[in-house]
Backbone as a printed PyTorch tensor [residue, N CA C, xyz], in Angstrom:
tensor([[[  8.3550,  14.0430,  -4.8480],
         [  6.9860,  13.6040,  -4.6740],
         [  6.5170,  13.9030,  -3.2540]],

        [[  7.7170,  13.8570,  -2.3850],
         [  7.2790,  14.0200,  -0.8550],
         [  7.1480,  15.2550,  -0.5280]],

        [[  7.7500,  16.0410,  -1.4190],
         [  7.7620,  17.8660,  -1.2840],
         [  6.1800,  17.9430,  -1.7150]],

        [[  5.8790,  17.5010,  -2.9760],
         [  4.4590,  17.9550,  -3.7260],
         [  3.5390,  17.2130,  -2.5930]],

        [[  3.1830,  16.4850,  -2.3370],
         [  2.2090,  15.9190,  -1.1870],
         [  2.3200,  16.9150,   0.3410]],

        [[  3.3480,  17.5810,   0.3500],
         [  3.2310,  17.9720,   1.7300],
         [  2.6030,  19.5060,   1.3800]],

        [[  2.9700,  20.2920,   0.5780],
         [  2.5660,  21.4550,  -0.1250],
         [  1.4300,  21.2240,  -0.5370]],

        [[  0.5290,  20.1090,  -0.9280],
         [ -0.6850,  19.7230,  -1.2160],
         [ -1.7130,  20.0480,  -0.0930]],

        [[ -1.2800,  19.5450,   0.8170],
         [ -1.4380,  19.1520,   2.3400],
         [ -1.5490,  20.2630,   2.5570]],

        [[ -0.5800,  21.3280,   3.1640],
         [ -0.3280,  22.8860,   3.4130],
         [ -1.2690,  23.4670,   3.0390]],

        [[ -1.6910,  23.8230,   1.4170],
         [ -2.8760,  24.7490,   0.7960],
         [ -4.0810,  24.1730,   0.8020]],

        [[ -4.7160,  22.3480,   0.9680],
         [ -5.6190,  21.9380,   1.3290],
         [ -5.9780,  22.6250,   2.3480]],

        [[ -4.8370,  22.5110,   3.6520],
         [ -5.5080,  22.6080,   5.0700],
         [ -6.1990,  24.4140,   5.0790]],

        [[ -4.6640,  25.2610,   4.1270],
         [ -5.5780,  26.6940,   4.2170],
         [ -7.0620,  26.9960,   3.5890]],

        [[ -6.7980,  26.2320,   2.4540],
         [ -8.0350,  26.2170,   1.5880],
         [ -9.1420,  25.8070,   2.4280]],

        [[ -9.1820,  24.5000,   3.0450],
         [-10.4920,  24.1010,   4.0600],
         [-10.6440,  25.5100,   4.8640]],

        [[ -9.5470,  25.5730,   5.9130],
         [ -9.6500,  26.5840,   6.5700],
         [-10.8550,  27.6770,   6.3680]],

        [[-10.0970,  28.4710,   5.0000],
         [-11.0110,  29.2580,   4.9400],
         [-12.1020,  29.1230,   4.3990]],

        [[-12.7690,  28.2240,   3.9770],
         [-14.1560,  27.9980,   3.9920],
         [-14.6140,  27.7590,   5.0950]],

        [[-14.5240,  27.1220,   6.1910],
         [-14.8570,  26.8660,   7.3110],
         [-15.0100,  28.3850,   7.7170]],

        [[-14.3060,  28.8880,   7.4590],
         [-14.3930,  30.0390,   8.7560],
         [-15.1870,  30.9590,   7.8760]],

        [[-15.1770,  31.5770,   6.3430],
         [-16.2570,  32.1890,   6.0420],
         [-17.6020,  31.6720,   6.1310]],

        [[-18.2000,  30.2030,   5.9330],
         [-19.1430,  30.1080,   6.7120],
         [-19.6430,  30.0480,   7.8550]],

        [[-18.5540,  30.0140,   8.7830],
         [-18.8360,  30.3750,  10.3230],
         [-19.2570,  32.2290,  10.4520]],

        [[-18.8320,  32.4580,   9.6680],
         [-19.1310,  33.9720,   9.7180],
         [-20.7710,  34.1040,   8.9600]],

        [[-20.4670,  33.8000,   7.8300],
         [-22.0200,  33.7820,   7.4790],
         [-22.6950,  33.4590,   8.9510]],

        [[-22.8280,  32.0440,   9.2280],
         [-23.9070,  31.9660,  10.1570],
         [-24.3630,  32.8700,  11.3590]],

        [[-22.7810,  33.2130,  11.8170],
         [-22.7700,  34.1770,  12.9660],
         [-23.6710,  35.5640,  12.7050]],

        [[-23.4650,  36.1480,  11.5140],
         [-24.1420,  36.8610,  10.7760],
         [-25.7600,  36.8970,  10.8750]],

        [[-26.4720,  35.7970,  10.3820],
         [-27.4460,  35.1110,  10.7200],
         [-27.9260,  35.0590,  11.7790]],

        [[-27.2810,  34.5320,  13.5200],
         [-27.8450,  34.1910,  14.3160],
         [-27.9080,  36.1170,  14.5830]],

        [[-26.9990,  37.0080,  14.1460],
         [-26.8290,  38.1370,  14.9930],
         [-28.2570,  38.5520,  14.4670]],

        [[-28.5740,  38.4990,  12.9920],
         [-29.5020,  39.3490,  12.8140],
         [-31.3120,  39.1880,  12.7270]],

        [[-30.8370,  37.7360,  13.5000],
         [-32.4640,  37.3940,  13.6110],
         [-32.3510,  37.2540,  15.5100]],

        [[-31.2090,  37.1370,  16.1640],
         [-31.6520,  37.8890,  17.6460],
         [-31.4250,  39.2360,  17.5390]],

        [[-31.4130,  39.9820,  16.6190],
         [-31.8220,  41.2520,  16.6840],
         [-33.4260,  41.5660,  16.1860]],

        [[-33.5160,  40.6190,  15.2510],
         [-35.4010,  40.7320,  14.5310],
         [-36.1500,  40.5730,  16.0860]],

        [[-35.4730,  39.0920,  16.9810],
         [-36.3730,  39.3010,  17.7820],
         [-36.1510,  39.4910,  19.1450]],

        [[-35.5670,  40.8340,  19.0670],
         [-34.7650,  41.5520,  20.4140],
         [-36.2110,  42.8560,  20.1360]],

        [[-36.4410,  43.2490,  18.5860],
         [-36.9930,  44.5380,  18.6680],
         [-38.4270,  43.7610,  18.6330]],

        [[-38.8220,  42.3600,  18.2350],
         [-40.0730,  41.8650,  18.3140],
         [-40.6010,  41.8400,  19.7850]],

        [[-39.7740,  41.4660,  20.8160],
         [-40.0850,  41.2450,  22.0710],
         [-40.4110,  42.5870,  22.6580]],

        [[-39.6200,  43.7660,  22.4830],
         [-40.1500,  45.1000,  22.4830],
         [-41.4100,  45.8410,  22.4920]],

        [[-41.8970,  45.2070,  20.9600],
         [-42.9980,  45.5230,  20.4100],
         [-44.5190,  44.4910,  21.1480]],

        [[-43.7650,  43.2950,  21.6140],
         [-45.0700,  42.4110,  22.4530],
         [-45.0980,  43.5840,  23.5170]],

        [[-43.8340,  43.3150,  24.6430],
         [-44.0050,  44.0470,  25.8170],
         [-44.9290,  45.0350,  25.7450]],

        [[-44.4930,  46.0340,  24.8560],
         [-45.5590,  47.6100,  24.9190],
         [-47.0790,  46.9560,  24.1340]],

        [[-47.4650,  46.2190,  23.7570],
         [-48.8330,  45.9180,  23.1290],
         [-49.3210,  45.0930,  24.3920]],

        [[-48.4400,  44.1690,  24.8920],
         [-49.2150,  43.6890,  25.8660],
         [-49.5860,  44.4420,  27.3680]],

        [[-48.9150,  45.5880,  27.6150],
         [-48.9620,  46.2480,  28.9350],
         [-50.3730,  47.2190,  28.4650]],

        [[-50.4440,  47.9250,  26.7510],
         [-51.3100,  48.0580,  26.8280],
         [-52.5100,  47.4350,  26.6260]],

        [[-52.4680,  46.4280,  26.7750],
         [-53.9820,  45.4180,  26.3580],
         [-54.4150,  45.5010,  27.7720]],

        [[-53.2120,  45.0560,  28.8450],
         [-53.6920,  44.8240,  30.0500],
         [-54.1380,  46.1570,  30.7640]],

        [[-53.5560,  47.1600,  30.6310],
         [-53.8780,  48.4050,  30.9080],
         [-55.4730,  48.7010,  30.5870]],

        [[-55.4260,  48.9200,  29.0830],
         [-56.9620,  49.4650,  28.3950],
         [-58.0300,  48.3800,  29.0130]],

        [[-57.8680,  46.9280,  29.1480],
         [-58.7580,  46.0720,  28.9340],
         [-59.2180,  45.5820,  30.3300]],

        [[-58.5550,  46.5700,  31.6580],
         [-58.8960,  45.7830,  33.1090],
         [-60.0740,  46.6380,  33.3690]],

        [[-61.3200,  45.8300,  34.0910],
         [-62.2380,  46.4780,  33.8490],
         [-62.3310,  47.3810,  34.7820]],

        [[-61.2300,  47.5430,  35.8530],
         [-61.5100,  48.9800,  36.3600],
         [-61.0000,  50.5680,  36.0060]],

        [[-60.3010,  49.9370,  34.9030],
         [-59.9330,  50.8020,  33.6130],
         [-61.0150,  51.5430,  32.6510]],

        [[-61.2360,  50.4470,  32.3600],
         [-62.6520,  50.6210,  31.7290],
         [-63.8810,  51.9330,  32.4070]],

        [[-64.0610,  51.2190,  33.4150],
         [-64.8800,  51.8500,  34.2800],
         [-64.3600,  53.4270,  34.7250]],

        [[-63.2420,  53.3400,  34.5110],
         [-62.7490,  54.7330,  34.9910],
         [-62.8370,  55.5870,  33.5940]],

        [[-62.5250,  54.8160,  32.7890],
         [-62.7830,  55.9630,  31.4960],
         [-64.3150,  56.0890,  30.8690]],

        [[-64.9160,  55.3840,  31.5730],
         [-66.2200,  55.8490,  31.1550],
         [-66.6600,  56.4680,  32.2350]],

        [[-65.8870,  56.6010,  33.1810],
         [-66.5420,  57.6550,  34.2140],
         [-66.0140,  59.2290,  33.8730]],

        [[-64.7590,  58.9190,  33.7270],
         [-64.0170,  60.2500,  33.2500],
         [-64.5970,  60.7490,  32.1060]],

        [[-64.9730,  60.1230,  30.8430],
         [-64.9800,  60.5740,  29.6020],
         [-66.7300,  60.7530,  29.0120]],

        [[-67.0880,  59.7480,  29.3930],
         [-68.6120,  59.6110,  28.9170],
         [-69.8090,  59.8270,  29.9170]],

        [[-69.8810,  59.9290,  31.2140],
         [-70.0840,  59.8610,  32.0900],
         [-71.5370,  59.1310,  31.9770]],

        [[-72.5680,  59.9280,  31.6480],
         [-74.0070,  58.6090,  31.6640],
         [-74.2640,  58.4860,  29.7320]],

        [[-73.5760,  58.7400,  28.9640],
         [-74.1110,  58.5190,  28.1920],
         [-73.7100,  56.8600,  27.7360]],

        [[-73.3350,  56.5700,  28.2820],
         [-72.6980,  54.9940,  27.9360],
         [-74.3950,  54.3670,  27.8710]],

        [[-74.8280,  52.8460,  27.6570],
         [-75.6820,  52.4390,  27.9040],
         [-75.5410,  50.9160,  27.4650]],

        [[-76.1800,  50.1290,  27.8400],
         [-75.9620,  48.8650,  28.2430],
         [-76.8040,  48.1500,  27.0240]],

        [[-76.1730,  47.4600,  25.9400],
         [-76.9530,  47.1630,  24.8490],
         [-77.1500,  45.4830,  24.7020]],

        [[-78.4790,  44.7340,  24.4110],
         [-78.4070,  43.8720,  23.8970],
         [-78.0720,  43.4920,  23.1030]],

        [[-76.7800,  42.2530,  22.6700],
         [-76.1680,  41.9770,  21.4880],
         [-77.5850,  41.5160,  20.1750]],

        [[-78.2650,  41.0580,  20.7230],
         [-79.3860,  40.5270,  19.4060],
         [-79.7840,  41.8900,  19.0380]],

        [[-79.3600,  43.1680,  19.2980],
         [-80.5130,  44.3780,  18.8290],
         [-79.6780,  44.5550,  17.8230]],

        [[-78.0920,  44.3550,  17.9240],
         [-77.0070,  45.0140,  16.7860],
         [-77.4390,  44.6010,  15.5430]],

        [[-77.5200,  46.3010,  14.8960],
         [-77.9640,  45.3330,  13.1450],
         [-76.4790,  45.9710,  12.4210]],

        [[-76.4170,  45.5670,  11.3540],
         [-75.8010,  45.8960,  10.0590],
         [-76.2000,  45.9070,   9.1870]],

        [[-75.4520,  47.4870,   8.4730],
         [-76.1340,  47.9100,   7.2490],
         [-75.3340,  47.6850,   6.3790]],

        [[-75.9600,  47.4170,   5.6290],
         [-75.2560,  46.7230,   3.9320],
         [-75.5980,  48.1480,   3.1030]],

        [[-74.5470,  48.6220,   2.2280],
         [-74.7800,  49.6940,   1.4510],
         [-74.2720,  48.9520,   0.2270]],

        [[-73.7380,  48.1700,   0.2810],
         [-72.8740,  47.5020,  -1.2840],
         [-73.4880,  47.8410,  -2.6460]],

        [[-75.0510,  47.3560,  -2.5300],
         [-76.0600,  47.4390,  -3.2360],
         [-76.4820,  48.9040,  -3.3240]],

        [[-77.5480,  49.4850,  -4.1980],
         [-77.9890,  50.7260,  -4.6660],
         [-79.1530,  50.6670,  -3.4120]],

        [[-79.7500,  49.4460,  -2.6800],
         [-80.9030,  49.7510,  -1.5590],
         [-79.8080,  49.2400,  -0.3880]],

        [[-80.1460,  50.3400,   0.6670],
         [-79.8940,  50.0080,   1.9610],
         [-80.2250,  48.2610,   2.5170]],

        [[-79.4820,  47.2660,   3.2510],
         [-80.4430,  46.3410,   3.4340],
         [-80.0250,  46.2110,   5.0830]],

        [[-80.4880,  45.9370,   5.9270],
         [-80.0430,  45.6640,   7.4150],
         [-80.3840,  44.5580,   7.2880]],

        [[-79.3760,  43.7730,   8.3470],
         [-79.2370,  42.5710,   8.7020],
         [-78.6000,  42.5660,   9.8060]],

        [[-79.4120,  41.1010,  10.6560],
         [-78.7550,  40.9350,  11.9560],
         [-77.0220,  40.2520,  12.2020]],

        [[-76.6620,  40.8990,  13.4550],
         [-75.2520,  40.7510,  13.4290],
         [-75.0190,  39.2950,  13.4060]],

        [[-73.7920,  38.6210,  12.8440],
         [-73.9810,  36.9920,  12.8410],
         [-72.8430,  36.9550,  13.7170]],

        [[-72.8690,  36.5970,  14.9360],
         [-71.1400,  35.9870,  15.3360],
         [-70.5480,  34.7780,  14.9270]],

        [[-69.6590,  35.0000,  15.1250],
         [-68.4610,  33.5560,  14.9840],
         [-69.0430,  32.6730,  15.2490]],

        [[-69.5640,  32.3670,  16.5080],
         [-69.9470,  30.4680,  16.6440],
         [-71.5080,  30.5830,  16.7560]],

        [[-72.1790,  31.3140,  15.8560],
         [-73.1800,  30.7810,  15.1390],
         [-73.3240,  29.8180,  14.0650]]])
C-alpha cells in the first residue's frame, strides 16, 4: 500500500508538472506574440506621427505652397464651401455643415 501511494505521488507530481509547464509555454507564447503585435504597432505610430508633425508644421506648409503652388493658393471663406449632392437625378448644392453645428 506504501509502494502504491508513493508511485501515486511520483506520476501525480509528473503529471502536474507537465501541465504547469505546457501552460507556461502557452502563455509565454502569448506574451511573445502580442509584444511583437505591438513592437511593429509602435513602428507604425512613430512613422505616422513624424509625418503628421512634418506635413502639418506650418512652416512646412508654407514652404510647399511656396515651392509647389506658388500664388495660386487663395484664402477661402469656410461659409462659401458648398456641396454637391449628385445622389439624386438633379444636382442639389448645399451648404457645408460642420461637426459642432
Amino acid at each position: 500500500m506504501k509502494k502504491f501511494s508513493v508511485i501515486f505521488l511520483i506520476v501525480f507530481l509528473i503529471l502536474s508538472t507537465a501541465l504547469v509547464k505546457n501552460s507556461t509555454k502557452r502563455t509565454d507564447d502569448e506574451i511573445f506574440t502580442i509584444k511583437e503585435n505591438i513592437r511593429a504597432l509602435k513602428k507604425d505610430f512613430e512613422n505616422i506621427k513624424l509625418e503628421f508633425e512634418f506635413l502639418s508644421s506650418t512652416e512646412k506648409l508654407l514652404e510647399f505652397q511656396n515651392l509647389y503652388f506658388d500664388d495660386e493658393l487663395v484664402k477661402k471663406d469656410i461659409n462659401e464651401i458648398k456641396i454637391i449632392d449628385q445622389s439624386t437625378k438633379q444636382l442639389q448644392i448645399n451648404n457645408l455643415i460642420l461637426g459642432n453645428e
